[in-house]
C-alpha positions as CSV (number, residue, x, y, z in Angstrom):
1,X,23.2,39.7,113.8
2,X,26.5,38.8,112.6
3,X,30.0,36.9,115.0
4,X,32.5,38.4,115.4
5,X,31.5,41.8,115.0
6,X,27.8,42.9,116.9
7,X,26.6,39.9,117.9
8,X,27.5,40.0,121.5
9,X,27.0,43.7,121.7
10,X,23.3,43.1,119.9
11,X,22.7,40.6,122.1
12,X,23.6,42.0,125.5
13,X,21.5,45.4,123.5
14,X,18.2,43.5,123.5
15,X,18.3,42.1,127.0
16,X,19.3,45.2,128.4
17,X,16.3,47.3,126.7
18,X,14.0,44.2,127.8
19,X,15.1,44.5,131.2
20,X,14.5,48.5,131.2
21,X,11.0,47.4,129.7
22,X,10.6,45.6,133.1
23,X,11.3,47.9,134.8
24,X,8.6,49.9,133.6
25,X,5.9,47.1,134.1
26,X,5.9,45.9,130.9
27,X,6.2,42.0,131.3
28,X,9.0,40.5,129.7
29,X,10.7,37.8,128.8
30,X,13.9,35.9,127.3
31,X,13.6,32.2,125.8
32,X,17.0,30.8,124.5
33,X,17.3,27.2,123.0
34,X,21.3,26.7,122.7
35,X,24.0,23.5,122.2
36,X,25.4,24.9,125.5
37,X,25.9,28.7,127.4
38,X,29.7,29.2,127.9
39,X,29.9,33.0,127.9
40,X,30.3,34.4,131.3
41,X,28.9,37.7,129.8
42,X,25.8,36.7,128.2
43,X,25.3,34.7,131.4
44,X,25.2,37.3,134.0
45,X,23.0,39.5,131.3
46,X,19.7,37.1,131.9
47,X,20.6,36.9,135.4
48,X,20.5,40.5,136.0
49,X,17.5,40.4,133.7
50,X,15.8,38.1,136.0
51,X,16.2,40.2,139.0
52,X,14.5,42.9,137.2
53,X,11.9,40.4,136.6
54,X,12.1,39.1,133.2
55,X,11.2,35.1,133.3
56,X,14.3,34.1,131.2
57,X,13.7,30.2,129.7
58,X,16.8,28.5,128.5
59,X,16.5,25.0,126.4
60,X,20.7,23.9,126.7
61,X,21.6,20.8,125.2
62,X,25.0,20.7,127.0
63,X,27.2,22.5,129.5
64,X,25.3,25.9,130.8
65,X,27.2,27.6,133.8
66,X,23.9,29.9,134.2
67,X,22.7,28.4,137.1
68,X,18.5,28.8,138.0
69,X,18.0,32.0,140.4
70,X,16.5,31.6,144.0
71,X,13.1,34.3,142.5
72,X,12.6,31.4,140.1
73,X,12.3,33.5,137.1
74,X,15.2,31.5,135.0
75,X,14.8,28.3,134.5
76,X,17.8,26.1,132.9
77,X,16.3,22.6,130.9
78,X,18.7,20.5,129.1
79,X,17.3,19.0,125.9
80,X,18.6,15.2,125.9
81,X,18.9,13.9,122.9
82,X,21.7,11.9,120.8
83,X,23.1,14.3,118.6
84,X,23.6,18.2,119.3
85,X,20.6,19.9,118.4
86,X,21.2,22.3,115.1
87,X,18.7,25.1,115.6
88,X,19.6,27.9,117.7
89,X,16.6,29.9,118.3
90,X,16.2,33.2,120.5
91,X,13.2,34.7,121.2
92,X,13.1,38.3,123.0
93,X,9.1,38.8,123.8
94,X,8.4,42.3,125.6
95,X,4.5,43.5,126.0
96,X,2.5,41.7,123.1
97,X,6.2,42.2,120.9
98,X,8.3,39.1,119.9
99,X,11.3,38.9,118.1
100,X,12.4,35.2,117.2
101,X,16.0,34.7,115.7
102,X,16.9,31.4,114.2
103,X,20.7,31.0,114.3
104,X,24.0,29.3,114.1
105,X,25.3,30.6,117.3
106,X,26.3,29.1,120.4
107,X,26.4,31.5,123.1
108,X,29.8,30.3,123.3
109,X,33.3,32.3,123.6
110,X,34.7,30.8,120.6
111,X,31.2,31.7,118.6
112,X,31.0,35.0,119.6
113,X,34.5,35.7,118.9
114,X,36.2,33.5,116.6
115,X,34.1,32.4,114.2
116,X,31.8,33.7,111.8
117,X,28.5,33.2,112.8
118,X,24.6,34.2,112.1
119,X,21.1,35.1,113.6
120,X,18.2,36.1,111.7
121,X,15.5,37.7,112.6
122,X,12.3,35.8,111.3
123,X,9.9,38.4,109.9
124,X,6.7,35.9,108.6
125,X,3.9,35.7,111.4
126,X,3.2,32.2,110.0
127,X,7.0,30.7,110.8
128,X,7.0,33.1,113.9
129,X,4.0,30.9,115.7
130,X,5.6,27.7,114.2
131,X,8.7,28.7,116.4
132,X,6.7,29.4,119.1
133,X,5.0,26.4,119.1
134,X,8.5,24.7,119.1
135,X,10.3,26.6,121.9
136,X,6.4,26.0,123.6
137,X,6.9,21.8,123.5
138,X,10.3,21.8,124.7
């Protein structure tokens, strides 16, 4: 997934087909480890994703104006640490299915819009669970 062009749209894709998966009793869920959530957009997506109840998990280093919903299926941590963390990871998990993106991205205006940015989706079971296990400690 590519900024300026798809990544938003891609992004907003996969949460919407996760929260239509929901819907139909699948369980679901969203786990986001960002520098900071800025994007009004991408921050009402998990919200309404929540309400169709898909646990979203969001590790935010900074400024997040996605606040935690009153059905207690988000849930906003910040990560405090010294420096801004580099790793963006993004896992969308629906049924037994994850996909784990490892990224540049901020879900940011100025990201998503003007700057060139990247997400890829890793493929390798073995780094998959060693991602896992990292978005797990936090």
């Amino acid at each position: 997934m590519t900024a300026p062009r798809g990544l938003r749209a891609e992004f907003t894709r996969r949460i919407v087909e996760a929260t239509k998966n929901a819907a139909e009793g699948q369980t679901a869920s969203l786990t986001f480890k960002v520098n900071a959530l800025t994007d009004r957009q991408l921050a009402d997506s998990p919200t309404e994703a929540a309400a169709a109840g898909i646990h979203v998990d969001l590790l935010v280093h900074s400024t997040c104006v996605l606040r935690p919903d009153e059905h207690r299926r988000i849930r906003v941590r910040s990560i405090v640490a010294d420096m801004l963390q580099h790793s963006r990871l993004f896992a969308f998990r629906t049924g037994d299915e994850e996909e784990i993106f490892l990224g540049s991205a901020d879900l940011m205006p100025r990201n998503l819009d003007g700057r060139v940015e990247v997400l890829v989706r890793i493929d390798q079971e073995h780094w998959c669970r060693q991602l896992r296990v990292e978005l797990d400690q936090y």
